[in-house]
C-alpha positions as CSV (number, residue, x, y, z in Angstrom):
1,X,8.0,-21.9,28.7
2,X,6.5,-19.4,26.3
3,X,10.2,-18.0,24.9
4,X,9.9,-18.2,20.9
5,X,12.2,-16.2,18.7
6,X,10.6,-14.6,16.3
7,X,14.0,-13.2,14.1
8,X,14.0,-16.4,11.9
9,X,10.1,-16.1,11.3
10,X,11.0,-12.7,10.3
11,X,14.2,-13.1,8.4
12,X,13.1,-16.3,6.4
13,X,9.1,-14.5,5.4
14,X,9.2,-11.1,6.0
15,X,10.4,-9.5,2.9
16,X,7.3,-11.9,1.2
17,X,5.1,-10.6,3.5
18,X,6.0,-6.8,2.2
19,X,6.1,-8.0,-1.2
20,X,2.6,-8.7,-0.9
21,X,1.9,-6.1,1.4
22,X,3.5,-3.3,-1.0
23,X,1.3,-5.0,-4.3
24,X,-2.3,-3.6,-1.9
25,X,-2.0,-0.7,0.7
26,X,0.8,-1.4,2.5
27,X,1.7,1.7,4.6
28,X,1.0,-0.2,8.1
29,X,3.2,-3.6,6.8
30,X,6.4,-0.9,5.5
31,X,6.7,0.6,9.1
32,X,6.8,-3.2,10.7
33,X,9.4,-3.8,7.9
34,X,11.2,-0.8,8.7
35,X,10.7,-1.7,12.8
36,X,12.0,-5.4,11.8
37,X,15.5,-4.0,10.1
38,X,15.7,-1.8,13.1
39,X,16.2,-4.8,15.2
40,X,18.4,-6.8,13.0
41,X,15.2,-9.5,11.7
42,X,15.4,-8.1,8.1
43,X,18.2,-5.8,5.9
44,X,17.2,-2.6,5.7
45,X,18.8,-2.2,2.4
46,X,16.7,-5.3,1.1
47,X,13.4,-4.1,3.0
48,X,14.1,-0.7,0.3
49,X,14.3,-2.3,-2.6
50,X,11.7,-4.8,-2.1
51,X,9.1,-1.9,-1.0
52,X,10.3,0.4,-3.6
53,X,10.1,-2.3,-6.4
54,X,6.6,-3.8,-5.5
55,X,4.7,-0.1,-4.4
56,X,6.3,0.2,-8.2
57,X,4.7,-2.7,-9.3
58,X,1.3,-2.0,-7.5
59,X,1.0,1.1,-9.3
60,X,1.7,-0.3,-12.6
61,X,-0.9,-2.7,-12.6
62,X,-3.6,-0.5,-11.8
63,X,-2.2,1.7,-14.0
64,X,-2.7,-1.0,-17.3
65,X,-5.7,-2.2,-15.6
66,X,-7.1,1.0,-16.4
67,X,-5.7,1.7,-19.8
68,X,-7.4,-2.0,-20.6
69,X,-10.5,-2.1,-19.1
70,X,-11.4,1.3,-17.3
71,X,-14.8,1.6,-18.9
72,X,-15.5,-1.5,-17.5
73,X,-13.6,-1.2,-14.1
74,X,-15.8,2.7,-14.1
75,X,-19.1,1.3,-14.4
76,X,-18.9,-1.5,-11.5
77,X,-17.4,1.3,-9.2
78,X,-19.4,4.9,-9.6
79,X,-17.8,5.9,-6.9
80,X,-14.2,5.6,-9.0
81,X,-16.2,7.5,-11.9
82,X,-17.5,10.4,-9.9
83,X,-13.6,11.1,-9.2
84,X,-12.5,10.9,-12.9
85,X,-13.1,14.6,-14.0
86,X,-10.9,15.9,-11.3
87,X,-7.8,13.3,-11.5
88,X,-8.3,13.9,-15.4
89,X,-8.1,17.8,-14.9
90,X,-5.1,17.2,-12.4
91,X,-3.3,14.7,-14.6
92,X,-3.5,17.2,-17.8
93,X,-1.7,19.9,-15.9
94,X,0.2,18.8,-13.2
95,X,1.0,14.4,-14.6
96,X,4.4,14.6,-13.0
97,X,3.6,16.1,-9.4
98,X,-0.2,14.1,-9.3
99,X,1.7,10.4,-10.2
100,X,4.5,11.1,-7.7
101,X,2.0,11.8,-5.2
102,X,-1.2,9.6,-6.1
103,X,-0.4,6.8,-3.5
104,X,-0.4,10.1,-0.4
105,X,-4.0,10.8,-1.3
106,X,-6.4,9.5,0.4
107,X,-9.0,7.4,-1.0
108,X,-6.9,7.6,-4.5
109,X,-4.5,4.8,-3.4
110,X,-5.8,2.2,-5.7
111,X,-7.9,4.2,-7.5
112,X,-5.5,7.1,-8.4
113,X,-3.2,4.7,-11.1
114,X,-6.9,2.8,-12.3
115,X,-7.9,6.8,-13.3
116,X,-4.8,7.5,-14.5
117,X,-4.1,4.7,-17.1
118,X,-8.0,5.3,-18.0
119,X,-7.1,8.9,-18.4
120,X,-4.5,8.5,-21.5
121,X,-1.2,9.3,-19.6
122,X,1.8,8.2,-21.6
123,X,2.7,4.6,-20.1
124,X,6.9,5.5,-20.0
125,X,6.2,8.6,-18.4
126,X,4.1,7.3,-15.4
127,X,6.5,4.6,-15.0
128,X,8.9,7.2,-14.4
129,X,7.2,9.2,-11.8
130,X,5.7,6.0,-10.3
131,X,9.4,4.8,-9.8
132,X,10.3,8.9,-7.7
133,X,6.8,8.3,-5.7
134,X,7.2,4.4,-5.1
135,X,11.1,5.8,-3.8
136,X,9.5,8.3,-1.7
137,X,7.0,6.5,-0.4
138,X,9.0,3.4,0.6
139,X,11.6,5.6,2.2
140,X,9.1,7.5,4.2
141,X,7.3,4.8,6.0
142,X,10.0,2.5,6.6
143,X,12.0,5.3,7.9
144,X,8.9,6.2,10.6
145,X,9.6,2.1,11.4
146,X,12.9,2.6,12.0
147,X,12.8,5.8,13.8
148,X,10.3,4.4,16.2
149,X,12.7,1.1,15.8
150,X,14.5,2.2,19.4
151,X,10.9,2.8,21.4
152,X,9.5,-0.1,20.2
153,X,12.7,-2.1,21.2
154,X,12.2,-1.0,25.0
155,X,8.9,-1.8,24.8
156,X,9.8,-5.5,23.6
157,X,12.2,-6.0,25.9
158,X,10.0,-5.2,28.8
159,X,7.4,-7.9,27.4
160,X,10.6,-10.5,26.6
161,X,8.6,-13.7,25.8
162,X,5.0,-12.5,25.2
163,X,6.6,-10.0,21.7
164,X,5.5,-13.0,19.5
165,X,2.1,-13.0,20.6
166,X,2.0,-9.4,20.4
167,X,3.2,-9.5,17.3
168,X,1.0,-12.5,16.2
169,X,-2.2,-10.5,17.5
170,X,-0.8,-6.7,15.7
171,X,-0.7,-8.9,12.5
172,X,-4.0,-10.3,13.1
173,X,-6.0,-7.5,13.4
174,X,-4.1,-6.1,10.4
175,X,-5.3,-8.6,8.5
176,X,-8.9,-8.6,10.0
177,X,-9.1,-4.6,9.1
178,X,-7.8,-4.8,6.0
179,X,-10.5,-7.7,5.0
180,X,-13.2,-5.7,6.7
181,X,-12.3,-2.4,5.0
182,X,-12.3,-4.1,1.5
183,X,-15.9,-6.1,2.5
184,X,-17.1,-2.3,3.4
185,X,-16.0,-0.4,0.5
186,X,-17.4,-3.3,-2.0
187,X,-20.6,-3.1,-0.2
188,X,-21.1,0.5,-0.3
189,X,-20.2,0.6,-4.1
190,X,-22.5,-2.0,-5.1
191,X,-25.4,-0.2,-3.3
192,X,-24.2,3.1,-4.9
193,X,-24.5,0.7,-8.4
194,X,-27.7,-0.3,-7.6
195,X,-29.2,3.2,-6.5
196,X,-27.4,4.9,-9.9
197,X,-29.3,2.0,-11.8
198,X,-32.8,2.8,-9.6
199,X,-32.8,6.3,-10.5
């Protein structure tokens, strides 16, 4: 009554649904990409390239964003601007290491490549090091998806018909975070804005 396959879902949007994922902060959608090629829904060689290029991509566009309009981008968040001195201080003597390893740091995972196109970096050479952290970064959290690939299967097979509401719920409250996080975080740096501007 309740059987639905979930594979085509999968195999037909999932690799737009990491695209997307990969352009914000997609850690949690890479190891359900890496979970999905582990049972067959999605190529694991396509769910590579697609989080490789569009972490890439991500990064690049905070990255111009910054170079553009960083003064701008810096005044609306404070918060961003009180973090400036040190990415600057880190970008002048350690670039390569800092832009391979921006999107690990907490709290700098948008803000890290917004700072660091602000900060003057040469645009080829963050590309570069974007590319080895986007490679590294893709690797390692849909290789955590496909490692757990063989727990998670047992764990679907013992709920047969009820994975897609499982699923359906997992992606859910995803989404639901993700939209409550953001709502949070803009919150908190207009107040900061607005107690910066009462002082």
């Amino acid at each position: 009554m309740f059987g639905f396959d979930i594979a085509p879902l999968l195999t037909q949007y999932g690799l737009i649904v990491l695209a997307i994922g990969c352009l914000l902060e997609g850690e949690t959608v890479l190891v359900l990409a890496g979970l999905a090629a582990h049972q067959g829904w999605l190529g694991l060689p396509d769910v590579l390239l697609v989080a490789m290029f569009f972490g890439w991509l991500g990064d690049q566009i905070f990255f111009w964003l910054g170079r553009w309009k960083g003064d701008a981008i810096l005044l609306r968040l404070p918060a961003w601007g009180r973090q400036k001195p040190r990415v600057d201080a880190w970008i002048h003597k350690y670039h390569a290491p800092v832009v391979v390893m921006i999107r690990f740091m907490y709290g700098l995972r948008v803000a890290g490549p917004v700072l660091i196109g602000h900060s003057g970096l040469c645009p080829w050479k963050f590309a570069v090091y974007n590319a080895l952290g986007a490679a590294i970064w893709a690797s390692l959290f849909v290789g955590l998806g496909w490692a757990f690939g063989q727990a998670a299967e047992q764990v679907l097979n013992r709920i047969n018909h009820w994975g897609h509401y499982v699923f359906y719920i997992g992606a859910a409250v995803v989404v639901i975070a993700t939209a409550v996080f953001w709502y949070w975080n803009r919150r908190r740096s207009r107040r900061a804005m607005a107690a910066e501007k009462g002082e």
